[in-house]
C-alpha positions in Angstrom: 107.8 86.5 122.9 106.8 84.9 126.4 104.0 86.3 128.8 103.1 85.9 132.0 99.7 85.6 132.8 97.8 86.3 136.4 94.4 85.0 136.5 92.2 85.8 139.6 90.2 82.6 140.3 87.0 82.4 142.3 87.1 80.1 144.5 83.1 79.4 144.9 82.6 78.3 141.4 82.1 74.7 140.7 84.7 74.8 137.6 87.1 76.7 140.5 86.6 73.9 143.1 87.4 71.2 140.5 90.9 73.5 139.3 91.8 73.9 142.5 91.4 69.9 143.5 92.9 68.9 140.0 96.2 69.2 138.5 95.0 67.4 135.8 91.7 69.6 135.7 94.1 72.6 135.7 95.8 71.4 133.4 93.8 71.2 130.5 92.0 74.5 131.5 95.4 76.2 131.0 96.1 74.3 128.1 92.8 75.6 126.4 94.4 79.3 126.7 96.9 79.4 124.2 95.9 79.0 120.5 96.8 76.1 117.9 96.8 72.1 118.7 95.8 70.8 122.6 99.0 70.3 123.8 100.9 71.6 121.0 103.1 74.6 123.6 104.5 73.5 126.5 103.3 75.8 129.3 104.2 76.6 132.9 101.7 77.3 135.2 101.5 77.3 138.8 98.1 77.9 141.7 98.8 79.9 144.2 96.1 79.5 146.8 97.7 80.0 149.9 95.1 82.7 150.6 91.9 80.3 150.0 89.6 84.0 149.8 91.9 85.3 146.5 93.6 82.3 145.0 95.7 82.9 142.0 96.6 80.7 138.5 100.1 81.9 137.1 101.2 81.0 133.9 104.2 81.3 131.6 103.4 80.7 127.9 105.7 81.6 124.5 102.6 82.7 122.8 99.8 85.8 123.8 97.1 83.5 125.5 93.5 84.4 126.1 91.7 83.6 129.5 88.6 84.7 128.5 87.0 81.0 128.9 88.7 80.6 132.5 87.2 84.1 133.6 84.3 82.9 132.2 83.8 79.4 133.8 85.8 80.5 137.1 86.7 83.8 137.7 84.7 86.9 138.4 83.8 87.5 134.8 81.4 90.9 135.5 83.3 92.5 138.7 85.4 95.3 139.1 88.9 95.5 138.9 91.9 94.0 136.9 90.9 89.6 137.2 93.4 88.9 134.7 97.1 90.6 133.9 99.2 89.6 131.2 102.5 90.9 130.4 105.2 90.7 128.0 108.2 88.8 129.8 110.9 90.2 127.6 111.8 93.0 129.4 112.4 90.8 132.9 114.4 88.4 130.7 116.4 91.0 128.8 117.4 93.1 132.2 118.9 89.8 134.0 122.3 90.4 135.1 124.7 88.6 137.4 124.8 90.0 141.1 120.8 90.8 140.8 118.9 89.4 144.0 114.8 88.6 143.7 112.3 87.2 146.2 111.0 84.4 144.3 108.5 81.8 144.6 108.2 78.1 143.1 106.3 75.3 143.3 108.1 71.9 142.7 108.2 68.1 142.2 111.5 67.2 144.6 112.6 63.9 143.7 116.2 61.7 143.3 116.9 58.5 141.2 118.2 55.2 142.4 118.4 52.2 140.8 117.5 50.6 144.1 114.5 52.0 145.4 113.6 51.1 149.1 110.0 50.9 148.4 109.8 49.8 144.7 106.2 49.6 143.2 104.7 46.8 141.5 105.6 48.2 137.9 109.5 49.3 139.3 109.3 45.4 141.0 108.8 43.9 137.6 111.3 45.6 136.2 113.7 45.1 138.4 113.1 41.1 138.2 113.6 41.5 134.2 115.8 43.7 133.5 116.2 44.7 129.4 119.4 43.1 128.2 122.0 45.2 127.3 120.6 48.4 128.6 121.6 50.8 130.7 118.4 52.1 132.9 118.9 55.7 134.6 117.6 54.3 137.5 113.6 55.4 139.3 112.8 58.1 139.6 111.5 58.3 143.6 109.6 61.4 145.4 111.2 63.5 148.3 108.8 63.5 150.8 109.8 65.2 153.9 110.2 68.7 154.5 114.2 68.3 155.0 115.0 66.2 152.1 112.8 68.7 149.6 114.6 71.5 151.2 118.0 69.8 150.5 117.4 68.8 146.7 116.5 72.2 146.0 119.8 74.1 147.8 121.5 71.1 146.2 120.6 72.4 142.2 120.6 76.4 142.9 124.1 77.0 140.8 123.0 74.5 138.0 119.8 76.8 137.8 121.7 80.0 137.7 121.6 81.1 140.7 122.3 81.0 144.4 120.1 81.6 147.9 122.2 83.1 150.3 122.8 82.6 154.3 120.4 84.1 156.5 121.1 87.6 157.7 120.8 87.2 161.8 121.7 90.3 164.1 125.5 90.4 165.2 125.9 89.2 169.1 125.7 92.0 171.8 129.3 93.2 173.1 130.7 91.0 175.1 129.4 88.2 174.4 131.2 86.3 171.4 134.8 86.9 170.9 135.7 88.0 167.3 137.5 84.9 165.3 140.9 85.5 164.2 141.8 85.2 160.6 139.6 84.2 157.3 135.7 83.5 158.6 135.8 79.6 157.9 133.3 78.5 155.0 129.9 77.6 155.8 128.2 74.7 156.3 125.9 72.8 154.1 123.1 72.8 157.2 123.5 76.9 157.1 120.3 78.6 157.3 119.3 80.1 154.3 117.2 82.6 152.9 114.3 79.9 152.1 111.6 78.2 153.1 108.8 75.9 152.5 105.5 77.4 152.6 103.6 74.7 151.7 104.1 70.7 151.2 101.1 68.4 149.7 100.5 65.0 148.2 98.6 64.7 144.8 97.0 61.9 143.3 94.1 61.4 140.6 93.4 59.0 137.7 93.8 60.3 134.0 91.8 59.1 131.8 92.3 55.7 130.3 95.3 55.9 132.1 97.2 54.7 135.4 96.6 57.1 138.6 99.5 59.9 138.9 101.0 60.7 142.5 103.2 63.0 143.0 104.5 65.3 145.7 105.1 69.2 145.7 106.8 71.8 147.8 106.5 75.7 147.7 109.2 77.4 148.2 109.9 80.6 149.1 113.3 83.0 149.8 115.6 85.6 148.2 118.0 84.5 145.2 120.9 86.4 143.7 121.5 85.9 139.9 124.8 83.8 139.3 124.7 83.4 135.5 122.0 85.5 133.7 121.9 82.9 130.8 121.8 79.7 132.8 118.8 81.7 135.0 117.2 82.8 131.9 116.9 79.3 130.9 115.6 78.0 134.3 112.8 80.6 133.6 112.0 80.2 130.9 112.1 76.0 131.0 111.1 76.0 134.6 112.3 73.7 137.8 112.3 70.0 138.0 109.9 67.6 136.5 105.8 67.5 137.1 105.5 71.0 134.8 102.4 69.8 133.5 101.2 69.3 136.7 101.4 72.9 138.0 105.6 72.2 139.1 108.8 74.3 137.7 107.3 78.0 137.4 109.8 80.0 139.1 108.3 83.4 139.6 110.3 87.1 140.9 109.4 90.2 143.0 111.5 92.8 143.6 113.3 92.9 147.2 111.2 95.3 149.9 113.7 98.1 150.8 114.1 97.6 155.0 
């Protein structure tokens, strides 16, 4: 049975300055909260710290986790009210129908393969000057990195994720002032405003250890969704969005729509 998991994080704690620099610090903080093997459940997680006063870890995990040594090493361990929520996701999961519309939230990894990239590193270099015989390479895999290219690779992927953000609801013109058009409205667009946009864009980078450095980028996005195919959206859930998951990327989260 999945749960979802809200943890309240301090953000004046020296273990909280080092999550909230970290991916790879997160990472392994997160990892400690579900039982068996390090490594052994593949979680989603995602930091929300938009508001840098109250910044919040999210985190999707098969198995019940326990928090108590993140509370304990970052959070507000001896304070009132609730620091940490979890709940069972089944009954989210088992409601999903087709037609259904959320606000959501998710933090990605945007990127595209080419077999040519524009830019290539020195390890993509080296293998493009030796290629393996008689393979068939997928091509590199190269970050999105503007605002409009992130914002296209996701509208791009909606349906194959189960879902679809609609066009943005904008106030009908005053009398007089556009003429209705005759017949069928003509179809949209792909540059269409849509009910989504990116909160929040940054660059990451840190050194694992006895390992290579890790860059990536990530983009938050935020809208309203409606439910296309409740099986191919439990999925995305459940699986989450686009690679760098370990990283803090791929948790799609839902509200309910405010009324007005």
């Amino acid at each position: 049975m999945p749960y979802l998991s809200r943890i309240r994080i301090n953000p004046l704690r020296a273990q909280s300055q080092k999550l909230l620099a970290s991916p790879h610090a997160a990472h392994g903080a997160v990892q400690g909260g579900v039982p068996g093997p390090q490594g052994g459940e593949r979680l989603l997680w995602r930091l929300d710290a938009d508001n840098p006063h109250r910044p919040h870890l999210y985190v999707l995990s098969r198995s019940r986790p326990d928090w108590t040594h993140l509370v304990e090493s970052a959070g507000w361990p001896d304070a009132d009210g609730e620091h940490v929520a979890v709940r069972s996701y089944e009954p989210l999961l088992k409601g999903l129908a087709a037609g259904q519309e959320y606000a959501f939230r998710l933090t990605a990894n945007p990127v595209q393969r080419t077999k040519q990239p524009p830019h290539p590193t020195p390890n993509q270099a080296r293998k493009l000057a030796a290629p393996v015989e008689g393979s068939s390479p997928r091509g590199f895999r190269i970050a999105l990195r503007t605002a409009h290219t992130q914002l296209a690779w996701f509208l791009d992927r909606t349906e194959q994720w189960g879902f679809s953000v609609s066009a943005s609801r904008t106030d009908p013109a005053a009398p007089g002032l556009a003429e209705p058009s005759p017949g069928p409205e003509p179809a949209q667009p792909r540059d269409t405003p849509r009910e989504v946009r990116i909160t929040a864009r940054h660059r990451h980078s840190f050194a694992k250890k006895g390992s290579r450095r890790v860059t990536f980028y990530s983009a938050t996005f935020e809208g309203h969704l409606r439910v296309t195919d409740a099986d191919t959206f439990t999925a995305t859930l459940l699986t989450g969005v686009g690679p760098a998951k370990a990283y803090g990327c791929g948790l799609l989260t839902l509200a309910p729509l405010r009324s007005g």
